[in-house]
Residue, then its C-alpha position, 0 to 999 in steps of 0.5 A: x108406298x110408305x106407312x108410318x104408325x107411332x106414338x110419344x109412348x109417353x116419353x113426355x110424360x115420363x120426364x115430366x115425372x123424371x124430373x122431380x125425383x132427379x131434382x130431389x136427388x142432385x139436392x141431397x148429392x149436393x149437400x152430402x158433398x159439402x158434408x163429406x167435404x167438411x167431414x174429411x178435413x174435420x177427421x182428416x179421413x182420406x177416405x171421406x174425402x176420396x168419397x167427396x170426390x166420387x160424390x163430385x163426380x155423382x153430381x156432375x152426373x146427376x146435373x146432367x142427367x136432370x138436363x137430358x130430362x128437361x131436353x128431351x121434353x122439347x118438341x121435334x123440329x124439321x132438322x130434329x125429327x126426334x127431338x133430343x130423346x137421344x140426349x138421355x143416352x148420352x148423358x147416360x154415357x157421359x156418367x158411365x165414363x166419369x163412375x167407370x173413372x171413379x172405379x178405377x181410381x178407388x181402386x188404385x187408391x185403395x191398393x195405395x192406402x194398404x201400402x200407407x194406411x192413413x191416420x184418422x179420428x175413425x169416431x168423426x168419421x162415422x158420424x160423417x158417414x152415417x150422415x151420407x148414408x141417410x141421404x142416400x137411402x132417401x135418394x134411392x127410395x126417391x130413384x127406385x120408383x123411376x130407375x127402369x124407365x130409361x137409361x138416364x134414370x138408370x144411370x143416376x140410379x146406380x150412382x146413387x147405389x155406388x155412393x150408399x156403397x160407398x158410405x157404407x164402406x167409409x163407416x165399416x172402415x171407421x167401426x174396425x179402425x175405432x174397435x180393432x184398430x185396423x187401419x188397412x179397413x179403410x183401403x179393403x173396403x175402398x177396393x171391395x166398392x171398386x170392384x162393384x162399380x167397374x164391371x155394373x158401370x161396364x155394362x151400362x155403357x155396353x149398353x149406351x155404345x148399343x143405342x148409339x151405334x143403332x144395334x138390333x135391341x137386345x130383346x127384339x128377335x128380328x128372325x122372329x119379326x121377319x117369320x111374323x111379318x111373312x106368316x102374315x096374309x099377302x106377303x111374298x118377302x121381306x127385305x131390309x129389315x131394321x131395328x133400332x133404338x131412338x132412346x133406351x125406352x123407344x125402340x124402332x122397326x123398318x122394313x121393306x115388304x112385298x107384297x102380291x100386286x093384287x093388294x094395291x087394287x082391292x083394298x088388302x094394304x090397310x088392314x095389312x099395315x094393321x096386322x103388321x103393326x099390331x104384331x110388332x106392339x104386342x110381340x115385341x113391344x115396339x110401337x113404332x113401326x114404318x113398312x114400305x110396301x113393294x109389288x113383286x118387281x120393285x126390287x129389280x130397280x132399288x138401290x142399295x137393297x139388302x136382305 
């Protein structure tokens, strides 16, 4: 016997409200791109331009990110029972694997620019610099009022934190070049926003190959569900117990129950699948739960059980 008890958790909603803020913010990336661009050729500062280069890569991202949003509002068909929610992770993965290129690559180049520190009008670079860093604080208040709602949003915000970063590094390099004249500012700073974007955008995509290979969410204990599922009245066993995650913010439990024989003749196994359900939404903060409940003897004869 099989109960399902679920919810959209307001994913609906939440994208609906993701999107705007997206929208907004792949707007300012573009412009600050097209700025950027005309800065570097203006002062001919490399460093402007490999910035250009990782806003690319940022609006790209954010193109994507706002493209999962719009998806994962499509309905749930018969060949897709859970829509497109799982398109946010991987649109979140998409952007992990360009930032974790960029990272490198600032990296690489930086150490390439100590060895041949560029010629720059460090005065036009400022000012282009001071420019992108405008937007992007705007792009970061408009992000942070969203950013820990999925994965999706979450990368976009750190893209957006990656370019302030980085334009912050752009006008710290063009201050010590124009002041001290220190023309290896420009490949420190470059390193310095490399070793910050690597091991954040690590962590992230950790996180994604997490949801993708339905791995046991991190802040779901399933000793701890097992324990409350047996401490509940009528149960006997638990086996084949799992936890997953459709989406970064949809989080899945299902297991297997046994149950006394008694419960499928006086009544016991609705207010169970109550108990069992609410344990798991107030606990462990997962909505969605499926129990399949089992006498005694059911698992002699089923196939492929685990524990």
């Amino acid at each position: 016997m099989g109960h399902d008890h679920g919810h959209d958790h307001g994913l609906g909603a939440a994208a609906v409200t993701h999107r705007g803020p997206l929208a907004w913010v792949l707007a300012i990336s573009s412009t600050i791109l097209v700025v950027e661009v005309v800065g570097a050729f203006l002062s001919g500062s490399l460093a402007l331009l490999a910035d250009a280069g990782h806003m690319l890569t940022d609006v790209a991202g954010l193109s994507m990110a706002l493209v999962a949003a719009t998806l994962s509002l499509r309905p749930a068909t018969p060949e897709r029972t859970w829509g497109y929610h799982r398109a946010e992770v991987l649109a979140a993965a998409a952007q992990a694997s360009l930032l974790l290129a960029v990272g490198v690559f600032v990296i690489v180049e930086g150490v390439r620019r100590l060895l041949e520190p560029p010629e720059v009008q460090s005065g036009l670079m400022a000012v282009f610099a001071v420019v992108a860093l405008l937007g992007n604080a705007v792009s970061i208040l408009l992000l942070s009022r969203i950013q820990s709602g999925n994965l999706n949003t979450r990368a976009a915000f750190l893209e957006v934190v990656n370019d302030a970063l980085g334009a912050l590094a752009v006008l710290v390099a063009a201050l010590l070049i124009t002041w001290v004249g220190w023309l290896r500012a420009d490949a420190v700073t470059s390193i310095a926003i490399g070793l910050l974007i690597v091991p954040r955008t690590l962590r992230l995509l950790r996180e994604t190959v997490d949801v993708l290979l339905e791995a046991t969410p991190r802040d779901v204990d399933l000793t701890e569900v097992r324990e409350h599922i047996l401490g509940a009245s009528h149960v006997i066993a638990v086996h084949d117990l799992h936890a997953s995650r459709v989406s970064s913010d949809l989080p899945i439990v299902t297991a297997h129950v046994v149950v006394e024989d008694d419960c499928f003749h006086d009544g016991h196994i609705p207010p169970l699948l109550d108990e069992l359900q609410s344990c798991l939404a107030d606990h462990f903060d997962v909505a969605h739960s499926t129990f399949q409940f089992e006498p005694a003897g059911h698992g002699d004869h089923e196939s492929g059980r685990h524990d």
